[in-house]
N, C-alpha and C positions, 0 to 999 in steps of 0.2 A: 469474578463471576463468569457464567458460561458466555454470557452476551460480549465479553470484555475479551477470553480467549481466540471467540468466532471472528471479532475484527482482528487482533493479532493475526488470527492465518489470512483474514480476504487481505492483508494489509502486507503482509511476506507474500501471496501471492500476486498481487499487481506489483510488488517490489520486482521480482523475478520474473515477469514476464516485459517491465521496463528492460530490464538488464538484458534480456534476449534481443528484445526489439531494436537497444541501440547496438548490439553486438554484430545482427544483421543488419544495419542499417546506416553504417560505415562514423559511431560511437554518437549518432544524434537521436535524439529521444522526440517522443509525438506529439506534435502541438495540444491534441487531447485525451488524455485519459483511456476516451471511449474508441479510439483504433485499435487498444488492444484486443479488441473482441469483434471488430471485425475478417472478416475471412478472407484469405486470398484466393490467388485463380485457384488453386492446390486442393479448396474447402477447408484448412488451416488459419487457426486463429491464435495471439499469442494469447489469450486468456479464452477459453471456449464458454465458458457459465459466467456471460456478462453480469448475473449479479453481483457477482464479486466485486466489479468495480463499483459497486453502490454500495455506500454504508448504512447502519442501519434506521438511519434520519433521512433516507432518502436523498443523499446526493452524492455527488461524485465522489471520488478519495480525491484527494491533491497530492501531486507529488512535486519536489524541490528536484532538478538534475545536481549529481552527483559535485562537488567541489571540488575533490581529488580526482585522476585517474585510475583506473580500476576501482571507485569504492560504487558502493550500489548507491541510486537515488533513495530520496527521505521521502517515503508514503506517507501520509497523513492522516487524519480526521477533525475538522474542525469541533466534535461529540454533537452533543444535545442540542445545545443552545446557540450554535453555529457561533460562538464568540470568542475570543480570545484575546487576553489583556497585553499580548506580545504580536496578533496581529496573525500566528498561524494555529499552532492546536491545543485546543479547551482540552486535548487527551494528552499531556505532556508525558505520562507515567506511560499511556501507551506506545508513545515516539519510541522513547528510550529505552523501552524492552523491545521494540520490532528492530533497533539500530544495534542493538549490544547482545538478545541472547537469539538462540533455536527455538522453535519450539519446543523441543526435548526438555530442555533448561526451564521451561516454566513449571511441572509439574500439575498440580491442581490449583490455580492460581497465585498459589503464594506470591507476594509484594506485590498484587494488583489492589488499585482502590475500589471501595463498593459503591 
């Protein structure tokens, strides 16, 4: 659905603004979310449209730091119903399309759930 692609991009976006942030930041990542959108002395911000870091339930994205070296952090969404029977995302379908394709690769939703 369109609401399901919109989080894929806010979700590769806070993906890529973590991966900037620990890149500048000598590989350590932000205790919250919400620094990426604030500004420095410069008026530079790693995410400028802090909505983005809000999903569309109104709260934060979560992110996991990276496991490997060089691999990007796991953005998140807890969905709807902010629950999860594993304890991180009720959007598991979305995990593993923001971890494995492009956006390019998704087309008009195909293999997304409704």
């Amino acid at each position: 659905t369109g609401m399901q692609l919109e989080v894929l991009s806010e979700m590769w976006d806070v993906q890529f603004a973590l991966a900037d942030y620990a890149m500048n930041n000598g590989g350590q990542y932000p205790d919250e979310i919400k620094i990426l959108g604030i500004k420095d002395e410069n008026g530079a911000a790693y995410l400028d449209d802090t909505d983005r870091l809000i999903d569309p339930w109104n709260r934060p994205y979560r992110f996991d730091r990276p496991e490997a070296e060089g691999a990007l952090p796991r953005v998140y969404t807890l969905g709807a119903d902010a629950w999860a029977s594993d304890g991180r995302s009720a959007c598991a379908l979305l995990d593993s399309l923001a971890r494995n394709r492009s956006p390019g690769e998704l087309g008009d939703g195909e293999g997304l759930a409704g």
